[in-house]
N, C-alpha and C positions, 0 to 999 in steps of 0.2 A: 293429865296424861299428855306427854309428850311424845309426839310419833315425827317419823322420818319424810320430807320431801316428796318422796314416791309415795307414801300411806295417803299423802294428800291427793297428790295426781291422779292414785286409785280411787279416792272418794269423789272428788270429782268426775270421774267417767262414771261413777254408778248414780250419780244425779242428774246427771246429764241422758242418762239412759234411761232411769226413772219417768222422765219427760218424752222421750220419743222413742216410746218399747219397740215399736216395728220399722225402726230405722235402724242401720250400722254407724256407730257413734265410734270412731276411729279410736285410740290410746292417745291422751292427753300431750300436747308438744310441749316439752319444759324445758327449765334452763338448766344450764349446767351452773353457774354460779347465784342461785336466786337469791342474793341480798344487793342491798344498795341499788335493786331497781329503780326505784320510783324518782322520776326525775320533773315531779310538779307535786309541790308542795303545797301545803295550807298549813298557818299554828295562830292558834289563838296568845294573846297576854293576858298575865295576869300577874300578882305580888305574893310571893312568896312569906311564910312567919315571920322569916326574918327581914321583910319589905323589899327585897326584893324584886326586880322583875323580872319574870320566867316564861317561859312559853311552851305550848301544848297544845291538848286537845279536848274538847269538853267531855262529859261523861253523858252517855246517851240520853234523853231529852232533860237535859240538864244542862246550866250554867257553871259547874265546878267544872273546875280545870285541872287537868292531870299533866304536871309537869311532864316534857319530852324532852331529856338531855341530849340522847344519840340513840335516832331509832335505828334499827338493824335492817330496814328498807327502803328508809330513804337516801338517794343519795347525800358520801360525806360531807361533800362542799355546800350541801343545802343545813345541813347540823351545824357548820362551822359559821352560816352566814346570818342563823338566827340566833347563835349564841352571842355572835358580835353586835347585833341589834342591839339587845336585850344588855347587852353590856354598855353601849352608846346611850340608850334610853335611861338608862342607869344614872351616867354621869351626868345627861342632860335636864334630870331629875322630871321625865314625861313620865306620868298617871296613864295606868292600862285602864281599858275602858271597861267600863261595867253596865254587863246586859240588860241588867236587873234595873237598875237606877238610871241608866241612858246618860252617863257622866263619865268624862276621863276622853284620853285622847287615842292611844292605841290601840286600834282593835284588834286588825289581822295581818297578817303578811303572806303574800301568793308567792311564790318561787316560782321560777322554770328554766332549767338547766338545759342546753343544747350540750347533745352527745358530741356532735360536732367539733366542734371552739370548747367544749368545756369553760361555756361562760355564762352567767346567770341573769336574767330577768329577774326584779323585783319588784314586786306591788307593795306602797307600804297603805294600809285602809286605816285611815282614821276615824272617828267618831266625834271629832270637834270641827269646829271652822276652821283652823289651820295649823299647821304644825309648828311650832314654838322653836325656832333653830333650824332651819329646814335646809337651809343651805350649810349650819356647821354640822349637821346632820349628815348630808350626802359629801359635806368633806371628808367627814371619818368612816363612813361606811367604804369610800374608795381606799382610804391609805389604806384601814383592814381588811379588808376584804376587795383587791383590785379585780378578782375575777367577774365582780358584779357590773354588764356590760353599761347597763340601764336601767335606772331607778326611775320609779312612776309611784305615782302619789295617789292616791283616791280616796273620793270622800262618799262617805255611807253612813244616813243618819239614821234609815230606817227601821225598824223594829223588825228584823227579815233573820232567816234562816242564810239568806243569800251574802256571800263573800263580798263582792265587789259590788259598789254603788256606779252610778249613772254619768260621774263626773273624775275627770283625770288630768293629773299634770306630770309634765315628764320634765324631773329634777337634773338628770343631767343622762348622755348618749340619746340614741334612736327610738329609747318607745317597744324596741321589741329587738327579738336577735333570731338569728337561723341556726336552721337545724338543717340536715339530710338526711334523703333513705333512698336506699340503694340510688344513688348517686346524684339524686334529685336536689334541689335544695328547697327549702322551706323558710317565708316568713312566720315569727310566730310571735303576735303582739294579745297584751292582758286578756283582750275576751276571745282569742282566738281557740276552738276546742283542736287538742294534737294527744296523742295518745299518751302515758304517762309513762310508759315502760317502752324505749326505744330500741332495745337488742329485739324483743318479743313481736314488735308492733313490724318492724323490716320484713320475718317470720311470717306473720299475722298476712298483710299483702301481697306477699311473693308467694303464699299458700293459697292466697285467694283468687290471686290474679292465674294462678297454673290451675287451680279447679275450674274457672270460668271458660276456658281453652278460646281465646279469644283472638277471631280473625282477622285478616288483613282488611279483610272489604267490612268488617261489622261495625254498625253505629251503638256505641252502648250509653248508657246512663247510667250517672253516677248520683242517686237520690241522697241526702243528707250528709254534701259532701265536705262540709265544713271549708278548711283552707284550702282545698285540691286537691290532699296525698294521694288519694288513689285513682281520679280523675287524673292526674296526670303521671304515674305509675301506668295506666290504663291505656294510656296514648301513644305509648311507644308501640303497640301491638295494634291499635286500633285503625279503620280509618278516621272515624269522627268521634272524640265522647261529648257529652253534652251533664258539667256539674249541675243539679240543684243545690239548693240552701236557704232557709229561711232568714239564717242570722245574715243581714247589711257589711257587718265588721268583717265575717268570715269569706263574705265573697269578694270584698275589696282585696283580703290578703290572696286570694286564688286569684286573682286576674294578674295580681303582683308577681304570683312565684309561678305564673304560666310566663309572661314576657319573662322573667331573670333568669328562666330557663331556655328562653327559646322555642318553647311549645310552642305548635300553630296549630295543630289539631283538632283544639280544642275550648267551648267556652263555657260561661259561667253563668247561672242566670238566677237571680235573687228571687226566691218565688217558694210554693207550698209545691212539694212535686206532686204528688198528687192534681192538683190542679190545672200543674202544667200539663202533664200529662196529655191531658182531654182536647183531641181532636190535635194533638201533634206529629210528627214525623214516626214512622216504626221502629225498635229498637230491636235489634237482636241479643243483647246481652243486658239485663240490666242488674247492676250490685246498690246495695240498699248497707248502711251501717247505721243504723237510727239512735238517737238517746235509749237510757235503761225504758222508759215507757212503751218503745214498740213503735209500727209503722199504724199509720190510720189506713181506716174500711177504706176509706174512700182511694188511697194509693191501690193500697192492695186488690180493687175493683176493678183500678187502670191497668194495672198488671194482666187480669184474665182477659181484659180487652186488646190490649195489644201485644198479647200472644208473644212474649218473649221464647226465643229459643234455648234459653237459658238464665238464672235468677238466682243469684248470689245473695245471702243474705247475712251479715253479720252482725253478732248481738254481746254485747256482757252482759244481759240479763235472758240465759233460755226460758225463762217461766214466758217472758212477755214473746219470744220468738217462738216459742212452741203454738202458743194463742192465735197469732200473726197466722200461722203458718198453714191452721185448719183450716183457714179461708178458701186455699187452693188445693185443697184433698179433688181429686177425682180428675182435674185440671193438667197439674204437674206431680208428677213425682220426683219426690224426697230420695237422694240416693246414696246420699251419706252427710256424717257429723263430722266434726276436726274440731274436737278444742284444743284452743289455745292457751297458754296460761301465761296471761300477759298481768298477772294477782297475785305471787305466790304468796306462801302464809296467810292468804286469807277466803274467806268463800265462795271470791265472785272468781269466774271462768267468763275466756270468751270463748264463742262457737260460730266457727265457719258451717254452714249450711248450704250445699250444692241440691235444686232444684232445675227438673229440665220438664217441658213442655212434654207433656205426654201426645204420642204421634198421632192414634188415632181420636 
């Protein structure tokens, strides 16, 4: 059964409402054109009947691979940039790699498309020692496909679920390319996390940041804040924000796209926030965007201790935010939902959650 756009929107605010019955879970924010969002990619290789090589997606806990010619949500330039792989690998006669037998050379390829430039990051992940033609490789991948700003190589020998291995070379440009939101600019290199739907995600923080009503004199924290998007989105209004982030990579790119921007505001500090938290400065605003897993007890602890006046929380996974969030019943009040649908065509929803300090 095939339903309409809106059919989904509506399903998702009755799941989302499912989850938090005695809150206002606002009408779903959508887009107006939901195809060709997805501007971070992942595709598996593999050989086709006719030996071929193709690329895709596996089939759920399975190693079969389901050809992807042109999905209907990824961006086009990321369809045109694996079709020319795949056609380059072809002639340069590289072997996709296989799960099962831990043999062959090509594993995976990461994309990531800045809205911006309209130019592409490439990860190409292999599962050998080295790439057999690597420079006549990244010659042809340039003639066809020039929008690719920067190609980077990575090797992953491990037996992992996980895309990208521990080691990288960057075959030709920077390593990584910028993106913007709302007028900010952004580094955004292989391990760095950035949202994968950039019309939605502008949306997403310009919703969060005007829920948060954040003032001139207030010190906020930005817990698991990856590269800085909203750390420094945050600091135009702020006096002070202060990012955490556990990832190394991710905060080296925040202290990059705070100087390239000029930010002084504010800093970055590589740490469990939670941890930090304990026995540091007061916060009056604090926004949390954590992985699908959720925030730990032990954040969430810091939180009723230093008595934020305000606690922003965003999630694409509300099962794990609903959980989070019974922590602080009695504490703060929940006083409204705002999903976002930064997923169309598919089940996941993000949800903005506005929590205030209860007075008495």
């Amino acid at each position: 059964m095939v339903c309409s756009y809106g059919e989904t929107l509506k399903a998702k605010k009755r799941y989302v409402q499912s989850l938090f019955s005695k809150v206002k879970v606002c009408d779903p924010i959508g887009m107006a054109e939901p195809y060709h969002y997805r501007h971070k990619i992942y595709a598996a290789f593999g050989k086709s009947r006719q030996g071929q090589i193709v690329a895709g997606m596996y089939e759920e806990n399975s190693h079969r691979l389901v050809r992807v010619v042109d999905c209907a949500i990824q961006h086009p330039l990321a369809n045109h940039i694996i079709t020319q792989i795949c056609h380059i690998a072809g002639r340069m006669e590289l072997t996709p790699y296989d799960e099962d037998r831990r043999q062959g050379i090509l594993r995976q390829v990461y994309i990531r498309i800045s809205k911006k430039t309209q130019t592409a990051l490439v990860v190409l992940v292999i599962g050998s020692r080295e790439l057999p033609g690597a420079r006549y490789f990244a010659r042809q991948l340039q003639q066809h496909c020039p929008q690719v700003e920067t190609l980077v190589l990575n090797w992953n020998h491990r037996r992992t679920s996980m895309v990208l291995g521990e080691r990288f070379k960057v075959l030709y440009g920077r390593g990584w390319i910028e993106d913007a939101i709302s007028g900010v600019l952004f580094r955004i290199s292989p391990l760095s996390f950035y949202q994968v739907n950039p019309e939605m995600t502008e949306v997403l923080y310009r919703t969060a940041l005007e829920m948060a009503d954040i003032h001139g004199d207030d010190h906020v924290l930005d817990a698991c804040c990856g590269i800085g998007t909203i750390s420094l989105l945050a600091a135009k209004k702020a006096q002070s924000v202060t990012g955490i982030e556990i990832n190394a990579d991710a905060i080296c790119d925040a202290r990059y796209n705070a100087r390239r921007n000029g930010i002084k505001n504010v800093k970055f500090i590589c740490a469990d926030a939670g941890h930090y938290m304990r026995g540091k400065a007061h916060y009056d605003v604090v926004v949390a965007d954590p992985p699908r897993s959720g925030l730990s007890a032990d954040f969430l602890r810091m939180v009723l201790k230093d008595k934020p006046r305000t606690f922003i929380y965003l999630s694409c996974n509300p099962l794990t935010q609903a959980r989070d969030l019974e922590m602080l019943k009695g504490y703060y009040h929940m006083q409204k939902i705002v999903p976002v649908d930064q997923f169309p065509w598919t089940e996941h929803v993000e949800c903005i959650a506005l929590i205030q300090r209860v007075k008495s």
